[in-house]
N, CA, C and O atoms as a printed pandas DataFrame, in Angstrom:
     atom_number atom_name residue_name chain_id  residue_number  x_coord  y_coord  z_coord
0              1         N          UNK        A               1 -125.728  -49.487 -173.599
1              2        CA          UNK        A               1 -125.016  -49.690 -174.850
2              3         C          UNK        A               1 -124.616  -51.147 -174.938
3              4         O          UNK        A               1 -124.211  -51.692 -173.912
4              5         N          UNK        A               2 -124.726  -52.120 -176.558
5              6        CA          UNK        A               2 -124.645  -52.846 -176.337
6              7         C          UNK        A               2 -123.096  -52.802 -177.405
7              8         O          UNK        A               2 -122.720  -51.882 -178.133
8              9         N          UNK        A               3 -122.432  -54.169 -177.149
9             10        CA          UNK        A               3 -121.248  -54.075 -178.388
10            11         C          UNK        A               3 -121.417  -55.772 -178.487
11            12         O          UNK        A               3 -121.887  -56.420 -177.552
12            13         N          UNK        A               4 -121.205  -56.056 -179.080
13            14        CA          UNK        A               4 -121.097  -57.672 -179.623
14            15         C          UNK        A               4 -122.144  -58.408 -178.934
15            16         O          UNK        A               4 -121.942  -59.595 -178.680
16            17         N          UNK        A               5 -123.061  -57.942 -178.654
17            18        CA          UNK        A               5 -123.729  -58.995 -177.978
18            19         C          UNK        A               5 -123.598  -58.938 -176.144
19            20         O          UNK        A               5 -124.061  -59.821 -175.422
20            21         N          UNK        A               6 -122.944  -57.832 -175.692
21            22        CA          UNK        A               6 -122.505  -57.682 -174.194
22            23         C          UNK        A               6 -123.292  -56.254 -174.048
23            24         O          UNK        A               6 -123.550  -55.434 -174.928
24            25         N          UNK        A               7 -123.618  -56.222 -172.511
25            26        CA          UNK        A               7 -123.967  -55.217 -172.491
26            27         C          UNK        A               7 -122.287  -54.219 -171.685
27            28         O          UNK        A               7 -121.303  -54.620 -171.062
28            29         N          UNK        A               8 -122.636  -53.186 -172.041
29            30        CA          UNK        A               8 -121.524  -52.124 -170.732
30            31         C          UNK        A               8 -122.049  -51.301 -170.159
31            32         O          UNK        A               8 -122.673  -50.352 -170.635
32            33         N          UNK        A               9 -121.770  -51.686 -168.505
33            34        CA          UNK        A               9 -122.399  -50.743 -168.075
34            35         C          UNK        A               9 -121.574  -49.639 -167.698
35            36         O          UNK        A               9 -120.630  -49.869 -166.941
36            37         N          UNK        A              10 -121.805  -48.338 -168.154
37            38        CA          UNK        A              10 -121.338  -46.965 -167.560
38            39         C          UNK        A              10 -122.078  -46.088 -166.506
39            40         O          UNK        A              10 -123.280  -45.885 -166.339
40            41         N          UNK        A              11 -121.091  -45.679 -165.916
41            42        CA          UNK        A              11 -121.855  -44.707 -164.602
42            43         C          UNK        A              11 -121.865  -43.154 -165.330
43            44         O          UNK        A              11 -121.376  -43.144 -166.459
44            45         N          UNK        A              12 -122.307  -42.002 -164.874
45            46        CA          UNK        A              12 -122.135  -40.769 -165.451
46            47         C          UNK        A              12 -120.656  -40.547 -165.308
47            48         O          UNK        A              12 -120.128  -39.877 -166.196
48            49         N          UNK        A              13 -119.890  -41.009 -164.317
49            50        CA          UNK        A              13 -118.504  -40.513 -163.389
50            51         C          UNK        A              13 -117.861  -41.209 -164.633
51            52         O          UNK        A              13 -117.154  -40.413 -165.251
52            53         N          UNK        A              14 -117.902  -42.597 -165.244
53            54        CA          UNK        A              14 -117.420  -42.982 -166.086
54            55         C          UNK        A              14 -117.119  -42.345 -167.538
55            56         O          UNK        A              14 -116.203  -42.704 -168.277
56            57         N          UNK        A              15 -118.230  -41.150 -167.853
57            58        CA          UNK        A              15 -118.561  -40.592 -168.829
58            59         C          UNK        A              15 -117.821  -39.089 -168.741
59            60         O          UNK        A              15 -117.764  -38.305 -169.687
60            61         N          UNK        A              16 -117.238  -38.841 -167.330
61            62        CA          UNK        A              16 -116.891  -37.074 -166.896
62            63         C          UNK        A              16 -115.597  -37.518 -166.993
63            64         O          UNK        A              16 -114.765  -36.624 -167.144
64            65         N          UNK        A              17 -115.066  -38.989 -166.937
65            66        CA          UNK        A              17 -113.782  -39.343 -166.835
66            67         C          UNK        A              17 -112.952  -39.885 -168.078
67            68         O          UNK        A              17 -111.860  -40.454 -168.051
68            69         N          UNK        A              18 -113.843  -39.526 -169.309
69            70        CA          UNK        A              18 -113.266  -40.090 -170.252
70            71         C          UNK        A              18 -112.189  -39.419 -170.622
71            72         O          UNK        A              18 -111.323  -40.181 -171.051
72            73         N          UNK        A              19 -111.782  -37.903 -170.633
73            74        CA          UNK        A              19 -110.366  -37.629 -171.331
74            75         C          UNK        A              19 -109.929  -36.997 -170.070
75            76         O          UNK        A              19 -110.585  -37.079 -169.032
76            77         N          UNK        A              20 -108.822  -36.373 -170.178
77            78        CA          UNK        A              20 -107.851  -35.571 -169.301
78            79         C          UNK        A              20 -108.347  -34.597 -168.956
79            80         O          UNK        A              20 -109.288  -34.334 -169.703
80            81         N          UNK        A              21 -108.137  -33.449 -167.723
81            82        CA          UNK        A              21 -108.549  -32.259 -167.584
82            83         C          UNK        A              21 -110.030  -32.003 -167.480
83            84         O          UNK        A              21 -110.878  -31.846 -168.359
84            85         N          UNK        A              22 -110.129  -32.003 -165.856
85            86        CA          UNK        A              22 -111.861  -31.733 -165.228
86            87         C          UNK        A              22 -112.509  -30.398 -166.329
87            88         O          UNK        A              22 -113.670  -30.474 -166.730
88            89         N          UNK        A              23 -111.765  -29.433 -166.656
89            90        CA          UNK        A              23 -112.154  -28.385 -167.319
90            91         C          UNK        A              23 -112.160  -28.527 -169.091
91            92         O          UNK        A              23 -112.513  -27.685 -169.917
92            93         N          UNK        A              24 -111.818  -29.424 -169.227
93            94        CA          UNK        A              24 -112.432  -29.748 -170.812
94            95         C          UNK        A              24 -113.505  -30.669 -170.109
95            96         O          UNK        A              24 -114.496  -29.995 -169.826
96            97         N          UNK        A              25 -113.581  -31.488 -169.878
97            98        CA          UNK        A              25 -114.432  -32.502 -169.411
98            99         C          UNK        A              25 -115.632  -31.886 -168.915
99           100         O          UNK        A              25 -116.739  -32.313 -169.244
100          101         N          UNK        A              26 -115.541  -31.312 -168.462
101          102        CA          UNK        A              26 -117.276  -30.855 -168.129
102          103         C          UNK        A              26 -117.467  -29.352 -168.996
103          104         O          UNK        A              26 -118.547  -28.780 -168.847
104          105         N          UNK        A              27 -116.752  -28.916 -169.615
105          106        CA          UNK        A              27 -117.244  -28.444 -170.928
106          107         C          UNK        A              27 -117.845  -29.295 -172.007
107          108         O          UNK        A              27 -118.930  -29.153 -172.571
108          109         N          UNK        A              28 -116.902  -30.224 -172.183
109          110        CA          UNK        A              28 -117.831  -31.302 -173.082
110          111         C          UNK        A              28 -118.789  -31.627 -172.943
111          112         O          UNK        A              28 -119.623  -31.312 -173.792
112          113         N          UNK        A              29 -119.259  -32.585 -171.581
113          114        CA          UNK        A              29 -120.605  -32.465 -170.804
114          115         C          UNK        A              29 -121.420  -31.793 -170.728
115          116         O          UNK        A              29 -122.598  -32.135 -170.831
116          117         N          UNK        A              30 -121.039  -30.700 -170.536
117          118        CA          UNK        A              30 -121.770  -28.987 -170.754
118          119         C          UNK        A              30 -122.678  -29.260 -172.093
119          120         O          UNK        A              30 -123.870  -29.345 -172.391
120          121         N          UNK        A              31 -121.774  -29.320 -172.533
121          122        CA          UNK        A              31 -122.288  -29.226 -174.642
122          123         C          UNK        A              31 -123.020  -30.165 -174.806
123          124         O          UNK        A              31 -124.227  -30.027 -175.000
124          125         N          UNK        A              32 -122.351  -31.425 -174.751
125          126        CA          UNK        A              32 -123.327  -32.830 -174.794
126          127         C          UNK        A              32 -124.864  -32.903 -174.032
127          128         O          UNK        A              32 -125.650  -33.624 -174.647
128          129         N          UNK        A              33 -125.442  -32.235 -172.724
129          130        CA          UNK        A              33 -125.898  -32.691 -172.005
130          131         C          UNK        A              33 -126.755  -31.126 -172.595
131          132         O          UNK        A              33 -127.918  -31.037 -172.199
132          133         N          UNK        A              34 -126.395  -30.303 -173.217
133          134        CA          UNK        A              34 -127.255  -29.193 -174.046
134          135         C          UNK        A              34 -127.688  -30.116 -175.697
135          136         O          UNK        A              34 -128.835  -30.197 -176.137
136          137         N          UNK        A              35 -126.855  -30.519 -176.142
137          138        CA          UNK        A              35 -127.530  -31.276 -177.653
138          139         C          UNK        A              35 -128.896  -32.498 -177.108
139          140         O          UNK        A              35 -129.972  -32.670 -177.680
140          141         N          UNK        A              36 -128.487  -33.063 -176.092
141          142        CA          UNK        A              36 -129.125  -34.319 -175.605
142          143         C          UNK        A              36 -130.590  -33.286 -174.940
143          144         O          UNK        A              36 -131.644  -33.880 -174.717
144          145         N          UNK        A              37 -130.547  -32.628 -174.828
145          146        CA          UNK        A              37 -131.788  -31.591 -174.131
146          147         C          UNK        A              37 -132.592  -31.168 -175.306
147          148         O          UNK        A              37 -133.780  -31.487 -175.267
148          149         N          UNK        A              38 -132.186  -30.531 -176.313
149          150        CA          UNK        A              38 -132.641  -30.521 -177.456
150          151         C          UNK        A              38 -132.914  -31.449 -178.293
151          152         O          UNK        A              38 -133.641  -31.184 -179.250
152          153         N          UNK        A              39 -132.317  -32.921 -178.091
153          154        CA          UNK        A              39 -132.885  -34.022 -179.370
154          155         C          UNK        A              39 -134.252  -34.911 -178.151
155          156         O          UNK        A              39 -135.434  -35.158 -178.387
156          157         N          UNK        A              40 -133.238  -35.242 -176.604
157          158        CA          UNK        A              40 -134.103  -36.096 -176.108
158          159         C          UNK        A              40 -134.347  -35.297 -175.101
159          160         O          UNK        A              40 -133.378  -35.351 -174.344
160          161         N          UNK        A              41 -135.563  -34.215 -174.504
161          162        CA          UNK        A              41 -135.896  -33.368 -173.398
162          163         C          UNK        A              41 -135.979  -34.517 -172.442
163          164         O          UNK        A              41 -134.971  -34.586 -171.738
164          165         N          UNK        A              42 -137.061  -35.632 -172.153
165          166        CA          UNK        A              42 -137.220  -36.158 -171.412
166          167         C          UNK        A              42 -135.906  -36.995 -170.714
167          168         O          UNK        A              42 -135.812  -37.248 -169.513
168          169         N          UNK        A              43 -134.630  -37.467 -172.073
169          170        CA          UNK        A              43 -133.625  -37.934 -171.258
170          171         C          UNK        A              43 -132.658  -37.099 -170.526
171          172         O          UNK        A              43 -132.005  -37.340 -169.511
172          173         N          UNK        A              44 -132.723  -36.034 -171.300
173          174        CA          UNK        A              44 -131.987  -35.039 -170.495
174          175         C          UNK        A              44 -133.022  -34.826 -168.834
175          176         O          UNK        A              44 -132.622  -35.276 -167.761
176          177         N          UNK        A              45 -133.757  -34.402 -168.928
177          178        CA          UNK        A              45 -134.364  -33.985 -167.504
178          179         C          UNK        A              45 -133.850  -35.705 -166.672
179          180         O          UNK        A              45 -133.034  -35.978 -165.791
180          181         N          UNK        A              46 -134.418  -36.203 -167.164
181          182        CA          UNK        A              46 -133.622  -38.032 -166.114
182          183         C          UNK        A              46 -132.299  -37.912 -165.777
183          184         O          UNK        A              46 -131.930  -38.558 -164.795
184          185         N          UNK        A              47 -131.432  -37.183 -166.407
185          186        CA          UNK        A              47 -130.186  -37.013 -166.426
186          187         C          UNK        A              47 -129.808  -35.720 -165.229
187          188         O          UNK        A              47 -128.897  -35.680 -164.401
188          189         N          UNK        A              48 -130.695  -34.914 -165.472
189          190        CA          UNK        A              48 -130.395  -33.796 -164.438
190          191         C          UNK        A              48 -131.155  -34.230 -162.882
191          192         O          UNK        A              48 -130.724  -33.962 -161.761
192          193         N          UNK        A              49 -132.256  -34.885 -163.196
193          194        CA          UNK        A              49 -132.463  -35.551 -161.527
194          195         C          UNK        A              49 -131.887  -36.014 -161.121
195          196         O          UNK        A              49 -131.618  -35.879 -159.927
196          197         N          UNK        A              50 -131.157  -37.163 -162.208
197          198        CA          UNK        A              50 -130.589  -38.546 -161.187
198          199         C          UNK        A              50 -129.056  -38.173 -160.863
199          200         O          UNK        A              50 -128.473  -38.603 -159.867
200          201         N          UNK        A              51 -128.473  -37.325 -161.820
201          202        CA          UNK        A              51 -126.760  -36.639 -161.887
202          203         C          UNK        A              51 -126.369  -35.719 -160.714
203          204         O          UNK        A              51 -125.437  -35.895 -159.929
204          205         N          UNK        A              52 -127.145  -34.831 -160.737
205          206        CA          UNK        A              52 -127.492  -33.539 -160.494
206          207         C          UNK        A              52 -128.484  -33.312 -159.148
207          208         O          UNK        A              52 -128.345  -32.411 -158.320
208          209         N          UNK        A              53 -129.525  -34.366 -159.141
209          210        CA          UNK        A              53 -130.331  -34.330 -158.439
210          211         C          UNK        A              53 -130.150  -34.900 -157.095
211          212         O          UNK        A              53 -130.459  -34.480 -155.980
212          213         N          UNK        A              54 -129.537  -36.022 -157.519
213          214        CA          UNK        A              54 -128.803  -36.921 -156.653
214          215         C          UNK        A              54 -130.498  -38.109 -156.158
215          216         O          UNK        A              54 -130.768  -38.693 -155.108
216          217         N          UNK        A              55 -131.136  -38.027 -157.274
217          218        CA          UNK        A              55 -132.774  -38.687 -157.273
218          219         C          UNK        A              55 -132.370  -40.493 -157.204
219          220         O          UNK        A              55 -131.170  -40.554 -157.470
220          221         N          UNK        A              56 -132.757  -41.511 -157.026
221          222        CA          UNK        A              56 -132.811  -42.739 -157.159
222          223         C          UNK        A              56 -133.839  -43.201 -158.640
223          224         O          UNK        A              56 -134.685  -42.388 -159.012
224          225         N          UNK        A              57 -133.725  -44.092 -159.145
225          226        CA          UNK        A              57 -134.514  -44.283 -160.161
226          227         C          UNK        A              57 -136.069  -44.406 -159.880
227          228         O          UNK        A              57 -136.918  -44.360 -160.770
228          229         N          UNK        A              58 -136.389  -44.600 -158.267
229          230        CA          UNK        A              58 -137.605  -44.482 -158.162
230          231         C          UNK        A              58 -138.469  -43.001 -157.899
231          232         O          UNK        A              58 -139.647  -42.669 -158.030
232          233         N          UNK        A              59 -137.570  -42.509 -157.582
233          234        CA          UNK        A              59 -138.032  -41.073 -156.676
234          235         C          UNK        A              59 -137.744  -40.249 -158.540
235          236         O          UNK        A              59 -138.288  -39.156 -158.695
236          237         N          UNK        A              60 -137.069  -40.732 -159.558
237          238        CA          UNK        A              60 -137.129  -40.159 -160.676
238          239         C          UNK        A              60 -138.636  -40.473 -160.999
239          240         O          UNK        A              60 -139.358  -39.546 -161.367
240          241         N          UNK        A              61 -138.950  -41.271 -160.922
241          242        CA          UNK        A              61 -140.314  -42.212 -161.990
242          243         C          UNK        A              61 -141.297  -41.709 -161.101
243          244         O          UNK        A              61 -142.369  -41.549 -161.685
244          245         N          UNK        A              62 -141.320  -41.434 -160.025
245          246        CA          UNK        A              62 -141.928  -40.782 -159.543
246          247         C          UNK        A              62 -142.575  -39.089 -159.370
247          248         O          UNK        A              62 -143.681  -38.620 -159.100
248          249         N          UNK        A              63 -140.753  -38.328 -159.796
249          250        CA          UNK        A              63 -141.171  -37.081 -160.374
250          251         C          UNK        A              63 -141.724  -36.908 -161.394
251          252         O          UNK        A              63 -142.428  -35.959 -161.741
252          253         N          UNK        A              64 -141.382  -37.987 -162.035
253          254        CA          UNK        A              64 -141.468  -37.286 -163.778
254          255         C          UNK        A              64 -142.855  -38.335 -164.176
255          256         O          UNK        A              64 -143.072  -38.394 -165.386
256          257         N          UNK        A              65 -143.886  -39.231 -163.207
257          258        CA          UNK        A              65 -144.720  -39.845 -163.107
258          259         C          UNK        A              65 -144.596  -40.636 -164.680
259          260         O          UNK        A              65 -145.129  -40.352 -165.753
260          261         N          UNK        A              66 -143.964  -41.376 -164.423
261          262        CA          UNK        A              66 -143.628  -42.775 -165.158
262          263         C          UNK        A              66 -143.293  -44.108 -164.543
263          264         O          UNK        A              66 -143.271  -44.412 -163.350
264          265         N          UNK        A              67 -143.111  -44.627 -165.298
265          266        CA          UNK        A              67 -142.596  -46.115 -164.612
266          267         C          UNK        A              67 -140.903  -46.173 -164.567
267          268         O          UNK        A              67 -140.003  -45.518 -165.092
268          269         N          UNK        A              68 -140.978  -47.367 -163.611
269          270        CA          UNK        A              68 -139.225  -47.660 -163.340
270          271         C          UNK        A              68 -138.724  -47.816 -164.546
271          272         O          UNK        A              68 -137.692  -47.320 -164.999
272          273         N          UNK        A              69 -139.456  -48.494 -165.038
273          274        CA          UNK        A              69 -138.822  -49.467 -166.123
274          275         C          UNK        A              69 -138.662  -48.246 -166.869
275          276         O          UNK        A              69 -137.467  -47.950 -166.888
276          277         N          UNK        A              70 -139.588  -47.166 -167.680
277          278        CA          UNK        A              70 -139.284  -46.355 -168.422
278          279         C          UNK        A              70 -138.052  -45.443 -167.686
279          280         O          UNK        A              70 -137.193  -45.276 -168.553
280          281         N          UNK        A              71 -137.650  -44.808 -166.455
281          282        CA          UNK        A              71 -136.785  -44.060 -166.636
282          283         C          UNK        A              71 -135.227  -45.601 -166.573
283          284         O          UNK        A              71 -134.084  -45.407 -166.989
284          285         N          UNK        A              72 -135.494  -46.308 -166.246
285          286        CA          UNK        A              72 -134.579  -47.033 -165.676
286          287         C          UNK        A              72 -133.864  -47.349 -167.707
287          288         O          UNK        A              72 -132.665  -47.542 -167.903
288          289         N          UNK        A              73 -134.831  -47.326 -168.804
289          290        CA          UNK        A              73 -134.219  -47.618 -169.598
290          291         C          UNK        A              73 -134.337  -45.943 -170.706
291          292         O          UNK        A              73 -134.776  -46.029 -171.853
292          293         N          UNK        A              74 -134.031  -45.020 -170.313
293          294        CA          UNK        A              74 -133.820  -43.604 -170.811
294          295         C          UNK        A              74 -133.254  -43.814 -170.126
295          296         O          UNK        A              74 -132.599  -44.810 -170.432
296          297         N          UNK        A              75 -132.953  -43.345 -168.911
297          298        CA          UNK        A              75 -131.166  -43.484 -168.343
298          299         C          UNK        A              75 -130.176  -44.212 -168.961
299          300         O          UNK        A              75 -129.161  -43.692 -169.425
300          301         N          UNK        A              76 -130.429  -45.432 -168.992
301          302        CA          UNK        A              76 -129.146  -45.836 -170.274
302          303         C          UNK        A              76 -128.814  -45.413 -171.363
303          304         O          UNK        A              76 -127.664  -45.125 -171.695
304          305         N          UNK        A              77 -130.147  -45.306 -172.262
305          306        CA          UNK        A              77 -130.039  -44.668 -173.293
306          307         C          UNK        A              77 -129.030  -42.986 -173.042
307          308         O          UNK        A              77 -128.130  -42.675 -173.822
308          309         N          UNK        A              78 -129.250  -42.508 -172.385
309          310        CA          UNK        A              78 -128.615  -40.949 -172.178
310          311         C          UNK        A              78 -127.400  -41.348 -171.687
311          312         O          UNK        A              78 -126.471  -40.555 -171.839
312          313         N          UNK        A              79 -127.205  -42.295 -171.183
313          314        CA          UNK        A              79 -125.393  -42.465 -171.032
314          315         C          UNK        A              79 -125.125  -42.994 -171.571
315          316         O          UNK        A              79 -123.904  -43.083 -171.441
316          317         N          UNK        A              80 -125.629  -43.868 -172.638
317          318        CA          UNK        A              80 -124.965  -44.603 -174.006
318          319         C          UNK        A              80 -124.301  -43.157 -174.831
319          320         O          UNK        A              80 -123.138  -42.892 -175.136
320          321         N          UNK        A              81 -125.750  -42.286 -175.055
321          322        CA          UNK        A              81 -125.973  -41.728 -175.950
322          323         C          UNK        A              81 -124.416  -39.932 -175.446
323          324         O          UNK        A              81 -123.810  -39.199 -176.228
324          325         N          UNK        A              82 -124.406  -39.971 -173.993
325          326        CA          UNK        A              82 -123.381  -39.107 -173.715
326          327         C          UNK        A              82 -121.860  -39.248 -173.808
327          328         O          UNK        A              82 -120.898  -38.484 -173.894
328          329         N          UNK        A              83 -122.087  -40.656 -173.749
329          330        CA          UNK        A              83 -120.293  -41.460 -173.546
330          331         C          UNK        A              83 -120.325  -40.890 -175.416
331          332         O          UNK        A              83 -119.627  -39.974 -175.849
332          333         N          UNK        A              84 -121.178  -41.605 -176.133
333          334        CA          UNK        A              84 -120.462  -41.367 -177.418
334          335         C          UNK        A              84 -120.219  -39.927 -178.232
335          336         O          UNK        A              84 -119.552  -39.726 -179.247
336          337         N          UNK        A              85 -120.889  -39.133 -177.538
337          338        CA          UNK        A              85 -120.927  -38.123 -178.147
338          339         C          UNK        A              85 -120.009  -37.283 -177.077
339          340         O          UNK        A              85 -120.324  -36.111 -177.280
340          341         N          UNK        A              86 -119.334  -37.309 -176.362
341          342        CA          UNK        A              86 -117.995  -37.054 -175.561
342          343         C          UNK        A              86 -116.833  -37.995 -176.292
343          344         O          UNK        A              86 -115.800  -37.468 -176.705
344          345         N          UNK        A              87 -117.017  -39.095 -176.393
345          346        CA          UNK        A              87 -116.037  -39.836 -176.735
346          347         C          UNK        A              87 -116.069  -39.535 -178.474
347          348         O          UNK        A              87 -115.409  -40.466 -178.935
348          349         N          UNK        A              88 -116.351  -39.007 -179.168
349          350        CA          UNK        A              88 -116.602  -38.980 -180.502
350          351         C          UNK        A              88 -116.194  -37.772 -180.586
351          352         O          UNK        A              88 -115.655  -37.529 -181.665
352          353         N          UNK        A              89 -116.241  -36.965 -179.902
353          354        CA          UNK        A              89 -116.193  -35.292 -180.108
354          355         C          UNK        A              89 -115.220  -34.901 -179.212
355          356         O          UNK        A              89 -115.552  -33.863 -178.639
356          357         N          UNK        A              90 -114.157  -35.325 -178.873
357          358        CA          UNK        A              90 -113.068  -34.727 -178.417
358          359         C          UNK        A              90 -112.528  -33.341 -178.522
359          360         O          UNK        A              90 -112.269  -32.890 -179.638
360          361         N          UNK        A              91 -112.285  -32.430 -177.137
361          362        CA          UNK        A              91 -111.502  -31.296 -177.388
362          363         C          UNK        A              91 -110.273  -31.045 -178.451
363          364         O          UNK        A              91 -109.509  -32.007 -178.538
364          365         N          UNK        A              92 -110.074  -30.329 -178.969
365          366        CA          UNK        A              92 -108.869  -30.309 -179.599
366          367         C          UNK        A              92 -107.634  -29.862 -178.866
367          368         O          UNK        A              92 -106.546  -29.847 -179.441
């Protein structure tokens, strides 16, 4: 994600830690990381190796037989794309 011209970098932990309470928080995640499966399959699966999987970006590009560079920039994209849609969609 970029904002003015900077980049930010976020970790997933950064993204599970955005509001209060582990149990809204990975409900949100829950939800988010189900919409992101349905719009982007391929970023979601990068997301469940490297999160979940506990995969390195090479041993990803390697499962999913692509290049670094391609998962290395869908991984950002899916934590750009999770921070905002956690951070946008707050529990009530």
């Amino acid at each position: 994600a970029k904002r003015d011209g900077q980049q930010i970098k976020l970790s997933l932990d950064d993204v599970i830690n955005l509001s209060e309470g582990q149990d809204r928080t990975l409900v949100a995640l829950d939800d988010a990381l189900e919409r992101l499966s349905k719009l982007y399959p391929e970023r979601s699966q990068i997301v469940e190796l490297r999160f979940f999987g506990g995969l390195t970006i090479e041993e990803t590009a390697k499962v999913l037989n692509v290049s670094i560079d391609t998962v290395k920039a869908e991984w950002r994209l899916a934590k750009a794309w999770l921070y905002r849609e956690i951070s946008n969609n707050p529990e009530p």
